[in-house]
N, C-alpha and C positions, 0 to 999 in steps of 0.2 A: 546482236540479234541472231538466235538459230532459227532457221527457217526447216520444217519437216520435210521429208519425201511426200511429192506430191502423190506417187500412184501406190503409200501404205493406206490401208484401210483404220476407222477405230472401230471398236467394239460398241464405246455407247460414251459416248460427249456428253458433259453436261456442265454447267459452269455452277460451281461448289459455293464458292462463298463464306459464308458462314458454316457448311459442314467440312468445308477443305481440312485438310492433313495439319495437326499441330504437334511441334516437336514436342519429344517427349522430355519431360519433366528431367531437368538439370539436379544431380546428385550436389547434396549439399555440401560444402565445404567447410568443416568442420577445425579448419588449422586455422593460419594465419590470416586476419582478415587483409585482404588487398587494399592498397592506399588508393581511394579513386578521388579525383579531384575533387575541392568545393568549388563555390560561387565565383572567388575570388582567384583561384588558380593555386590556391594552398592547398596542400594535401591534410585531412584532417588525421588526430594523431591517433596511434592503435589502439590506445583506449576506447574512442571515440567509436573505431570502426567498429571493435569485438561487443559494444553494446547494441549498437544497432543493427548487427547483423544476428544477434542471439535474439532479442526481442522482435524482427520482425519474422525470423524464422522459428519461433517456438509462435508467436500467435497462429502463425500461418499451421504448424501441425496439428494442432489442439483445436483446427476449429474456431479460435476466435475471430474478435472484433477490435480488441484493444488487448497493448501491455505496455508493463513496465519494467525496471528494474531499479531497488531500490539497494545502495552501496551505503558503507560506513561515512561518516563523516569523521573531522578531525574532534568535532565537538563526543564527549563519550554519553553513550548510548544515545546515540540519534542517528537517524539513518536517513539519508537525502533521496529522492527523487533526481535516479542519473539519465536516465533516456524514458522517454515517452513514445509510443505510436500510438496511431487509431483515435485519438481524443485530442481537443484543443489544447494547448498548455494554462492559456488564461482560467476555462472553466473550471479547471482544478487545481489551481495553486492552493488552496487549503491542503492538498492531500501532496504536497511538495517535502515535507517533513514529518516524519513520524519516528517517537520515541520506541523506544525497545520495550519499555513499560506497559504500554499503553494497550487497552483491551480491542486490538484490528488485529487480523488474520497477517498480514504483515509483518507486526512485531512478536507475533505468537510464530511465525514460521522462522524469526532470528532466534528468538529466544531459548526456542524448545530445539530448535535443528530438525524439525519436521514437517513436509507436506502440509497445507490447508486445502483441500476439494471442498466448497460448496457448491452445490447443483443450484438453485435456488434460492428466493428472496425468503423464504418457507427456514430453509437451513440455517442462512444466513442469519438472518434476524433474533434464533433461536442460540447461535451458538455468539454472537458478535457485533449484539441488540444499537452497539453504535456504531457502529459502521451503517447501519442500512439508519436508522435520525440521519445521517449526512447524504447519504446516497438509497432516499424511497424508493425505488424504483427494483423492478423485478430483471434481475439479472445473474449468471453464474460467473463463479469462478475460482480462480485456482494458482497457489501459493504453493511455490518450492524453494528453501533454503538456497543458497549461494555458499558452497564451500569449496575447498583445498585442503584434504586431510582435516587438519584440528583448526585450520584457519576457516573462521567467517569472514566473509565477505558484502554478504547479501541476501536478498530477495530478490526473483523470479515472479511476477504476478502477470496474469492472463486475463481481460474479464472476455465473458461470449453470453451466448444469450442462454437462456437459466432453463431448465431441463425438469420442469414439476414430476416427483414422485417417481424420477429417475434418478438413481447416484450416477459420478463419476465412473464412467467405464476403467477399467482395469491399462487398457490400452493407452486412453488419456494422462493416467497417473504415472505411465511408466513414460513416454513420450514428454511430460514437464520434468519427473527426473534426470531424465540424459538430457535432457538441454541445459536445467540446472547446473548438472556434472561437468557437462565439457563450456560449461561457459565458467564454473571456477576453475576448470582447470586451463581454462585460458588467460581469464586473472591469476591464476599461481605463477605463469611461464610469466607473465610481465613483470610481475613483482621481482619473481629470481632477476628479471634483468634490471634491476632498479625503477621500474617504474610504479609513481603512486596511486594505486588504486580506491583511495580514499575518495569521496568526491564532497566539494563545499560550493559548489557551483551551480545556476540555474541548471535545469534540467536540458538533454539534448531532445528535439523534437525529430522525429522520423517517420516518415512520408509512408503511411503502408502501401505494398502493392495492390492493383484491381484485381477484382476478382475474376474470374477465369471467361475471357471473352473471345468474339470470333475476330483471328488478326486481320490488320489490314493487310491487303495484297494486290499489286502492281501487274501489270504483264504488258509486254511493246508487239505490236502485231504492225506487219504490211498487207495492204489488199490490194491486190491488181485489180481493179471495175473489169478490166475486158477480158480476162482469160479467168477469172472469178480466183484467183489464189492466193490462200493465206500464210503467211508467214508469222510465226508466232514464238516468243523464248521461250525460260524454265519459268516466267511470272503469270503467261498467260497458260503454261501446261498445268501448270498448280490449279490455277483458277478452272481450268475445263475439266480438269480431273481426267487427265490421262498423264500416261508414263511418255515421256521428252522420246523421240522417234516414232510415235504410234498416231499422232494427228495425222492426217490427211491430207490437210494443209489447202482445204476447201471452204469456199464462203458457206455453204453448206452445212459442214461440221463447224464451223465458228460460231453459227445462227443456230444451230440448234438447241432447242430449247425457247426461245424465246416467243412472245407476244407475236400476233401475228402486225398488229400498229408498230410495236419496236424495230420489224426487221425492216419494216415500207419507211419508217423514219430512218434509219440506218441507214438502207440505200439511197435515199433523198437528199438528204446531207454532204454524203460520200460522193456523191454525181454533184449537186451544186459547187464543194469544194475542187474537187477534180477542173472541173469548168471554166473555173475561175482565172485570171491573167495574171494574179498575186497570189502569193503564199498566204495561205489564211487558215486559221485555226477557230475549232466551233466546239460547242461540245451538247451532250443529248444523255438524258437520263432513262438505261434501259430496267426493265423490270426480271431478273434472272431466275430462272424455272424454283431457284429456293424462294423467291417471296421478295427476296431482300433487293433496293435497288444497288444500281452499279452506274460509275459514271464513265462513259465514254469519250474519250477527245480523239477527235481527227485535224488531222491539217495534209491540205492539198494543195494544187494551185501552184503555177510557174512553169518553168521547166522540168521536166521529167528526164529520169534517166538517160544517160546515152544508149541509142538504140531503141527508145522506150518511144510510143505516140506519145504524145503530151497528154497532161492530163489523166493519162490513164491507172495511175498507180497515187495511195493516199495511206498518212501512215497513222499511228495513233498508240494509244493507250487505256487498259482498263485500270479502273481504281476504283476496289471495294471499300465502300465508306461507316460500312454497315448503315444504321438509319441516322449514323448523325447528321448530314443536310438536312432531310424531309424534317426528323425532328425542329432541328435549328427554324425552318419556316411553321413549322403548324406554330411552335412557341409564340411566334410570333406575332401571330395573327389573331392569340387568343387576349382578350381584353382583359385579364388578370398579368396581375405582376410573378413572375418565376425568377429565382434564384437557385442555383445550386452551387452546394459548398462541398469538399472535402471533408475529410477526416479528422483534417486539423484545423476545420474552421473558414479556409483559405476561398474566395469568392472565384470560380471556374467560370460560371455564366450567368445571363441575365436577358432575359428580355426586351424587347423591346417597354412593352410595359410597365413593367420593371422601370426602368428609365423615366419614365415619365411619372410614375405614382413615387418614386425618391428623390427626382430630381436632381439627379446622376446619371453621368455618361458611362459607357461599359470601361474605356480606357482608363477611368478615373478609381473604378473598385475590383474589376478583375484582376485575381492574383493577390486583393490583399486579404488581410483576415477582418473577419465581417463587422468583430465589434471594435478595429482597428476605421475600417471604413466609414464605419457608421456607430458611432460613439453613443449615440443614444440608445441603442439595444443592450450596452454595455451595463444597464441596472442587474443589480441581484435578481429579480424575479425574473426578467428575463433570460437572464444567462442559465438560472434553473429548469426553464421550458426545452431550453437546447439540450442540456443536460440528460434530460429525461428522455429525449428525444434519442441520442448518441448512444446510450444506455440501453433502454428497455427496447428500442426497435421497433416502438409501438407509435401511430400517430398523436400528436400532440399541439394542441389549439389554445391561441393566446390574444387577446389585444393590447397593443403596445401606442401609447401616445409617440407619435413624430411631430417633433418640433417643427414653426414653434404652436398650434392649435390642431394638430389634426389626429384621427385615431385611424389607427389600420388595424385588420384583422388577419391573422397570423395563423396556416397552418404547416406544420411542418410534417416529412414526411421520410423517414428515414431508413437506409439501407446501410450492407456490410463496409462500402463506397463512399458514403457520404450521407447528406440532406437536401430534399429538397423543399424551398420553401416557396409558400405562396402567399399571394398579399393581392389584400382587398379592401379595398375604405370598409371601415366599421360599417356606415350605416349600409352595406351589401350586401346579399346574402352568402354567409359562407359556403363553401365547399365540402359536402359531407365526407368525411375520411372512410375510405372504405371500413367494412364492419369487422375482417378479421384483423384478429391483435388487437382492438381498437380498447376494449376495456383492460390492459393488461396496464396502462400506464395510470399513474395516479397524477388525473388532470383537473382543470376547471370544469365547469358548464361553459357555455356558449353566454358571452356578455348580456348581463340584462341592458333593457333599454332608457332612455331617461325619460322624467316627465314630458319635455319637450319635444316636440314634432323634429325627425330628424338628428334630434342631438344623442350621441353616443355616450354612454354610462363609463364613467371612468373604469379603470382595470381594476380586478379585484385587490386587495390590501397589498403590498411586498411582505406584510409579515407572514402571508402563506409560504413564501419561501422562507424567509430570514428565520421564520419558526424551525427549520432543520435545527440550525446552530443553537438553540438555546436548549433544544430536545437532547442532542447529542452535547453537550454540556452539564446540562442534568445528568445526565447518565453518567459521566465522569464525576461528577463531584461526589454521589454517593459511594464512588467506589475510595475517594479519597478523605481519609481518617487522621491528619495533622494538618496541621496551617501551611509547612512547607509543602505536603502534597497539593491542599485547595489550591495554593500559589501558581506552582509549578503546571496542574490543569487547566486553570485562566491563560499561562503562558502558549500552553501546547494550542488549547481549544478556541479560545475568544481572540486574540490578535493575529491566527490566520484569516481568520473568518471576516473580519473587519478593515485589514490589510494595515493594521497596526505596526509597531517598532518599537514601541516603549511602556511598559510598566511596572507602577509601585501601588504596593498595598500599605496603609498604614491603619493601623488596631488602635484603639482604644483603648486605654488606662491610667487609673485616676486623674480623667478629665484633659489627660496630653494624648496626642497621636506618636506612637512610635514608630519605624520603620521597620516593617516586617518581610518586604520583599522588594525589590528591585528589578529591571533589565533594560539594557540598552537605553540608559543613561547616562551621562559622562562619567567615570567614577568619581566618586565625593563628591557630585553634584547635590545630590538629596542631602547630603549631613546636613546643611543648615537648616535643615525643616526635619527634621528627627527630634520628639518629643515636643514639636511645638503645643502650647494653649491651647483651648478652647475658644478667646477670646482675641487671638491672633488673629488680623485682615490675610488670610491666605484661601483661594480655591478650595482648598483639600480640605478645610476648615469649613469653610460657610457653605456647602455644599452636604457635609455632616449635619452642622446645626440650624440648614433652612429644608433640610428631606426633600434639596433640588437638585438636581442636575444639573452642570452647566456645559456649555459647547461653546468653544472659540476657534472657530476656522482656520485663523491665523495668529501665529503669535504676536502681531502688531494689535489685533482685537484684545487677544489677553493682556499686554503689555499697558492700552491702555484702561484697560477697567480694572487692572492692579498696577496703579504708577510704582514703580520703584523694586516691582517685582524681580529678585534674580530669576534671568532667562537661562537655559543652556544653549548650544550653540545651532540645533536644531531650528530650523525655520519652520515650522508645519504646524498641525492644529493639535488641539487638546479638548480632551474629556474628561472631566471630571464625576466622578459617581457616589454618594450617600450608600453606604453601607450600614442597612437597618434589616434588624431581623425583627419581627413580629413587634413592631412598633420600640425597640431598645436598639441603640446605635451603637455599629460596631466599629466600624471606621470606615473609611475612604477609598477610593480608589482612584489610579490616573493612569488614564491611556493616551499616549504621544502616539504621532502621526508624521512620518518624514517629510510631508508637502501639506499645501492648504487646501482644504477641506471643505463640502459644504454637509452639514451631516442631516438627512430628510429628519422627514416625522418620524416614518417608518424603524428608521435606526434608531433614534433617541428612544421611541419606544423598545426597543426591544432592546438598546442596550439598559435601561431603568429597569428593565423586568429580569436581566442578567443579573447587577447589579444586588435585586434581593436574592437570586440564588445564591452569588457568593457569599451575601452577608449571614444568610443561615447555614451555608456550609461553613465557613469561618467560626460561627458561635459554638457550632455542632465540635469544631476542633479544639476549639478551647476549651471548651469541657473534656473533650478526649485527653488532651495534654494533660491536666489537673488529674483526672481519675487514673491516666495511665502512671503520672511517679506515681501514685498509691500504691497501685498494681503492682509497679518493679519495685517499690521498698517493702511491702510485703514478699516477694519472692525472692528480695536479696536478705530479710529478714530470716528464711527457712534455708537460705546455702551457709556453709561453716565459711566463717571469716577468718579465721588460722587455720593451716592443716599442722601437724604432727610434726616436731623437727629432732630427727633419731640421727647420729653419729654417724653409720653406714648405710642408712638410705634415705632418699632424696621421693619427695611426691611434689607432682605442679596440678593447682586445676585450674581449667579457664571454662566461662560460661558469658554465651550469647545469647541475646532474649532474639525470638525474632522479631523484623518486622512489618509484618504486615499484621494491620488489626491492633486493638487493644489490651486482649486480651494475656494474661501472664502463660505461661506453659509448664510442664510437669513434669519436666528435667532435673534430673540432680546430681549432685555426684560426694562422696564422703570417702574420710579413713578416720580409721579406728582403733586405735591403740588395742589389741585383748590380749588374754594371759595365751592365748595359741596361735600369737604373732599380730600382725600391722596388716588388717583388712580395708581391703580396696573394694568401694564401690559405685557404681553408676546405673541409673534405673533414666525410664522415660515412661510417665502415665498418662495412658489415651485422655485425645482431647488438651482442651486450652480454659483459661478462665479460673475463676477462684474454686470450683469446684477441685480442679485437677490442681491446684496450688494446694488447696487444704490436705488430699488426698497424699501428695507429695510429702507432705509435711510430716500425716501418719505413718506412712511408708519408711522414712528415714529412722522416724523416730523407733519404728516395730524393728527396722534391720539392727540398729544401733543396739536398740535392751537386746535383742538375741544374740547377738554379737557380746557383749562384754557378760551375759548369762555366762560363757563358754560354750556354747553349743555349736558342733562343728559346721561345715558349710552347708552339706543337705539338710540338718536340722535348720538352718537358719533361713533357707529359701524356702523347705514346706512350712512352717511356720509361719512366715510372714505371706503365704500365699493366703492360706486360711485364716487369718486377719483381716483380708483383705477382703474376701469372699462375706465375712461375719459385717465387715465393717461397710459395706456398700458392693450387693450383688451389681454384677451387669458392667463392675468399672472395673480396667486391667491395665496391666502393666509389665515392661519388661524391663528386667534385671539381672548385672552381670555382677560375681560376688568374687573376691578370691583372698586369700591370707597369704601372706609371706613372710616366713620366718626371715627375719634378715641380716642373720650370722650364717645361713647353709645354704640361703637362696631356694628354699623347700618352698616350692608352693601347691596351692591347692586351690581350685578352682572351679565353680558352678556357674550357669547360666540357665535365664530362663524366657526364651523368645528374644533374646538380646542380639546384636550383631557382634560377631567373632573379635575378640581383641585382638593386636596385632602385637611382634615381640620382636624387637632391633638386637640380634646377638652381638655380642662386643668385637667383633670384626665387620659388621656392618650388615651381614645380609639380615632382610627383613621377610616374615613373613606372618600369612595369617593364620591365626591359631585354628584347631582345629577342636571343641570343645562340645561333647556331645548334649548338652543341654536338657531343656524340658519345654515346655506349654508355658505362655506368659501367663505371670501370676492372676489371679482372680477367674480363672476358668474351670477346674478342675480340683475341688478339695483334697482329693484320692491320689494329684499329679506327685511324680518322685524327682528328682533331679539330682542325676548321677555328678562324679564329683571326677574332675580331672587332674590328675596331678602333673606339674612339670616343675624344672628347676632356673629361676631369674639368679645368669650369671652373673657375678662381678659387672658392673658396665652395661649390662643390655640395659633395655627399655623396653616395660610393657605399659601401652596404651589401651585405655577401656574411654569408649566413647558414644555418640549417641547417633540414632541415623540423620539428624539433621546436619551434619556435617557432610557424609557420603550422598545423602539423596537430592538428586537433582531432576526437578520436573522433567517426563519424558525419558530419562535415562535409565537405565540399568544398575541397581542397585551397588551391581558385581565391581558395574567399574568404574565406581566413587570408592569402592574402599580399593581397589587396585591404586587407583591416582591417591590414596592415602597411605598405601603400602608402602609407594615409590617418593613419596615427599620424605617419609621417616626414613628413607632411607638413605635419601640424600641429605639430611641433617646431621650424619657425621656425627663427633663425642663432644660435642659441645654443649654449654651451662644447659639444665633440663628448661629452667624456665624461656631462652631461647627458642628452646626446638616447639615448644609449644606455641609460642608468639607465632614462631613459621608456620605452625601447623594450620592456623586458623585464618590465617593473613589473610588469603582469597576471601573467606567467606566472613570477615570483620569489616573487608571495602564492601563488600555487595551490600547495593541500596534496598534490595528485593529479597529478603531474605525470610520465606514462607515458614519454617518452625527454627524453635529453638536448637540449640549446641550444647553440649557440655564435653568436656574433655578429660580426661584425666590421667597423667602420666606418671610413672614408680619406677626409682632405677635402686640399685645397692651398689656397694663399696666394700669389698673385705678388707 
């Protein structure tokens, strides 16, 4: 303890509290996260740290309320859920996996390598209409890429509360970039060290900090009763708001400020204690000129110093509690139940009431997580009131049966910190939630009542909830156009949602069930019921031909209402579903359950009204598949099935339809034997569909007769321009033409809106042509198209190709044909049909592939 000069003066005492001095804001550390212990005494590994320490300091500058970050998995194109803050983890295990595909702001910022800012549920809704079916609720937020150079890694995601008819400030977009940036560039240094940054694991949960509050603070004072002098440290000069040497060190200046009852109690105290034959300790709660109380402890009593009268000297302490005591008792006293939760769920406090209206002790659920403690809140519809709650920021009001007869009424009440909830028997009257924010969430009414006196009206339906997932389901299916997309969207959408593990689709045809999809099944477990009858005693069967649904909790249930049935080695429950589109059956469905199950009404209904989405998404595919071969043998009907096979030159073509959609595309590519050499060419006609297939067709056929007419290269590009203009105004096309004699390597060469062919010189370097061109065909009858000449040596390689090759959503046109430059050029002198196989490798695996390709390569030989 420092004790002041008793005969300095102060200026002006005052005891701070809540307005006292706080340090200033710690410069962030942006390098190595520091190993700080866990639970257990292990140090958690630098992965672990560099996520949690990037997610809770990027919520923290941005403003928010909640983040995430979302890394690769080892599975391709999926991307896991690797650390969470701000939100429970249970509430959103559906939003635990997300494919790279899939239409969320999420998989659109891996995919494209770009920023998502929405402000808004307004925005949201408008740009990523399923994301908000999962998550109604009105909130903003904000998606930045996770990279390292050319390496992805991830997603950054932020959410905060949603800013109507305000964008993302400039400030904000650049503040989620550098956190972005240095958080791949802190996965990049791991990775160089070997470490994997993949992640296949539950997510990590992380604790956000409070929001900015008045600290606690201490301070040890001595008082002499008889010469009135106070002795005080750095905790009690903090608190009085003077600089350490400038108190007084008078009862005086110690008292100042206060109640004129606080200081007659003070002295009171302090004299009884003093008085006393034993050491005793008491304590007094004073009221501090800020508002805020402060608790005082003294102890006196014994012997006193040597030298000292007895008695006369008493020592103590202050401790700024801010109002949590006072609060802690009003709580207490009020006859409703309080709970308050964290961020991540985790039960902090409770009332006394509380206690008695749950029939819980505080020991028994503080500190754990709520729907951990208290399992019956743990329903869908409940978990979605919390949700809304966590989210929108807005109050939100519920009634919840508590086992095993009783109803409480529920309102929640939420901040950046947490929730707090309040509970009341149904038949009481609620609590009205204050009026701002109040209409921003999308809640119930207030429970009607029942016929009977007293008795409480059960809660509204769960499918108010559980109708999220069948909305945002819908919305996927229409976006998916073959069986194995419907498939693979039941996988993404319906068995998080359900907390499923396993399913197969099986279709219909002539009167057997085949199998059309599978997961997380033992493998070859399904073959024996691949192709079974109609008339076969199986689930998957009589669930088809009785238009029921069946549910078995457990496989002991199923086992025995199919004696004899093969089990897999799974113990849990099953669903079986009728797959009927508009009254015609399409096939089956079964959804496996890792544990046993009791499945409500609620669920059964809403998985039976899933059920006929898929069955008409499913039908819708089938028909897609059927009309799509059409599709692709009519437009493999219109591409040349041999090319040209000349002694000293060599042509390869390769052609990808894309796919997304069904429709065919207006690519092509030809050679042409004429008497002024072996003409190469490749066009691409706006738009998709039989329109632009037919078009294609003309197009070939108009370059072809001008071509073997003789007619040089600008007569054959205006010519078939004004064909094209004659033969359907409004429809255009770009096309790249050229001739090679292929005894002198003389070529000649036109373009018209086409992207630049490239030319591998027989030493290797590649570049891109530089071909002064014209206006895509069908715009301009009057257009010219100048004619370039160069010379294809011995050995090189000129490619003419299409931009679905080069164009990559979001990217720069420039530098897909660069990464196309640089492939031909690392293809070396090897076979031509090779270096084409290489050329297109990448974009022949890609599942996503938005237009078509055409390729086409010409080398010579002297």
């Amino acid at each position: 303890m420092r004790a002041a000069a008793a005969g300095e003066h102060a200026d002006c005492v005052t005891w701070r509290g809540a307005a006292g001095r706080t340090p200033p804001d710690e410069p962030e550390n942006h390098g190595a996260a520091s190993r700080t212990p866990s639970s257990d005494g292990r140090a958690p590994d630098e992965l672990a740290l560099v996520l949690a320490q990037s997610v809770v300091s990027t919520v923290e500058a941005v403003g928010g309320f909640a983040g995430g970050i979302y890394l690769r998995s080892r599975t391709d194109g999926l991307l896991r859920l690797a650390a969470l803050s701000g939100l429970p983890g249970k509430l959103f295990h559906p939003w635990w996996r997300m494919h790279v595909n899939r239409p969320f702001p999420i998989a659109e910022a891996f995919r494209l390598g770009r920023a998502v800012h929405l402000a808004d549920a307004e925005e949201a809704m408008r740009r990523f209409p399923q994301l908000m079916a999962g998550l109604p609720f009105p909130f903003g937020s904000l998606y930045a890429p996770v990279a390292a150079g050319p390496e992805k890694y991830g997603v950054l995601a932020v959410l905060r509360r949603a800013t109507p008819g305000r964008p993302v400030g400039s400030g904000d977009r650049h503040r989620m970039h550098n956190a972005a940036r240095r958080l791949g560039t802190a996965l990049g240094a791991l990775a160089e060290q070997g470490a994997d940054v993949r992640w296949d694991a539950e997510p990590l949960f992380v604790q956000s900090p409070a929001t900015a509050a008045p600290p606690v603070r201490t301070g040890r004072f001595t008082w002499d009763l008889a010469t009135g002098a106070v002795g005080a440290d750095e905790g009690m000069h903090t608190i009085l708001d003077t600089p350490e040497g400038r108190f007084p060190g008078t009862v005086g200046a110690f008292t100042e400020g206060l109640a004129q009852e606080d200081v007659l109690g003070l002295w009171a105290l302090a004299r009884r204690l003093a008085a006393g034959s034993r050491p005793a300790t008491r304590r007094i709660r004073v009221r501090g000129p800020d508002g805020r109380p402060y608790l005082v402890e003294l102890t006196g009593g014994g012997t006193g110093r040597p030298g000292e009268e007895r008695g006369s000297v008493v020592g103590g302490f202050v401790l700024d509690l801010g109002s949590g005591p006072v609060t802690t008792e009003a709580n207490d006293r009020i006859p409703r139940g309080f709970l308050s939760l964290d961020r991540l769920g985790r039960i902090v406090y409770l009332n006394q009431s509380a206690e008695t209206i749950l029939r819980r002790g505080r020991p028994d659920v503080v500190g754990q997580v709520l729907w951990e403690a208290l399992p019956w809140l743990g329903k869908p519809l409940y978990e979605d009131h919390f949700r809304a709650a966590l989210i929108s920021h807005s109050p939100v009001r519920f009634v919840a049966r508590h086992p095993p007869d009783a109803w409480l009424s529920f309102s929640l009440y939420p901040s950046h910190d947490g929730v707090t909830v309040v509970m009341v028997p149904a038949d009481g009257q609620p609590e009205e939630p204050p009026a701002e924010g109040h209409g921003s969430a999308i809640r119930e009414p207030a429970p009607e009542r029942a016929e009977g006196p007293g008795e409480p009206a059960a809660p509204a339906d769960d499918s108010v909830s559980v109708l999220y997932r069948p909305v945002a389901l819908a919305i996927a299916l229409t976006e998916a156009v073959t069986a194995r997309q419907v498939s693979a969207v039941v996988t993404e959408e319906l068995l998080p949602a359900f907390g499923g593990g396993q399913l197969a689709i099986y279709l219909l045809h002539d009167r057997h069930l085949f199998l059309a999809w599978e997961t997380g099944f033992p493998q070859g477990f399904l073959d024996r019921f691949d192709g079974v009858a109609l008339d076969a005693r199986l689930p998957g069967v009589e669930t088809l031909t009785s238009g029921r649904p069946l549910f078995y909790e457990s496989m002991q249930r199923l086992a025995a209402a199919y004696p004899g049935i093969p089990l897999d080695a799974h113990v849990g429950a099953r669903a079986f579903l009728p797959l009927i589109a508009s009254g015609r059956p399409v096939g089956s469905c079964i959804l496996g359950f890792d544990q046993p199950r009791d499945f409500s009404h609620e669920e059964r209904t809403v998985l039976t009204a899933l059920a006929g989405l898929i069955a008409q998404a499913l039908e819708r595919a089938q028909r897609y598949d059927s009309e799509a071969a059409l599709a692709r043998g009519l437009q493999d009907a219109l591409l040349p099935h041999r090319l040209p096979v000349l002694r000293n030159a060599t042509t390869v073509g390769r052609y990808l339809p894309g796919t997304q959609g069904m429709e065919v595309g207006g690519d092509w590519y030809d050679v042409v034997e004429t008497g002024r050499g072996l003409a190469l060419v490749i066009g691409d006609v706006q738009g998709h569909g039989v329109p632009a297939a037919a078009t294609m067709g003309q197009l070939r056929s108009a370059v072809r007769a001008f071509a073997l007419a003789g007619h040089d290269p600008q007569e054959v590009m205006s010519g078939t321009n004004r064909l094209l203009i004659d033969l359907d105004p409004g429809q255009f096309a770009s096309c790249c033409y050229a001739v090679v004699d292929p005894g002198t390597g003389r070529t000649q060469a036109v373009r018209a809106g086409h992207p630049q062919p490239l030319l591998r010189h027989p030493e290797g370097r590649t570049e891109v042509l530089d071909l002064e061109g014209g206006v895509v065909l069908g715009v301009d009858p009057t257009a010219t198209y100048p004619v370039t000449e160069l010379r294809l040596e011995s050995g090189a390689v000129l490619a003419l190709y299409t931009d679905g090759l080069v164009e990559r959503p979001g990217a720069d046109i420039d530098l897909g044909v660069e990464r196309l430059r640089a492939a031909l050029a690392e293809c070396g002198s090897g076979p031509l049909a090779e270096t084409a196989d290489r050329l297109i490798g990448e974009a022949r695996q890609a599942t996503d592939r938005p237009d078509d390709i055409a390729l086409l390569l010409a080398s010579r030989r002297d």
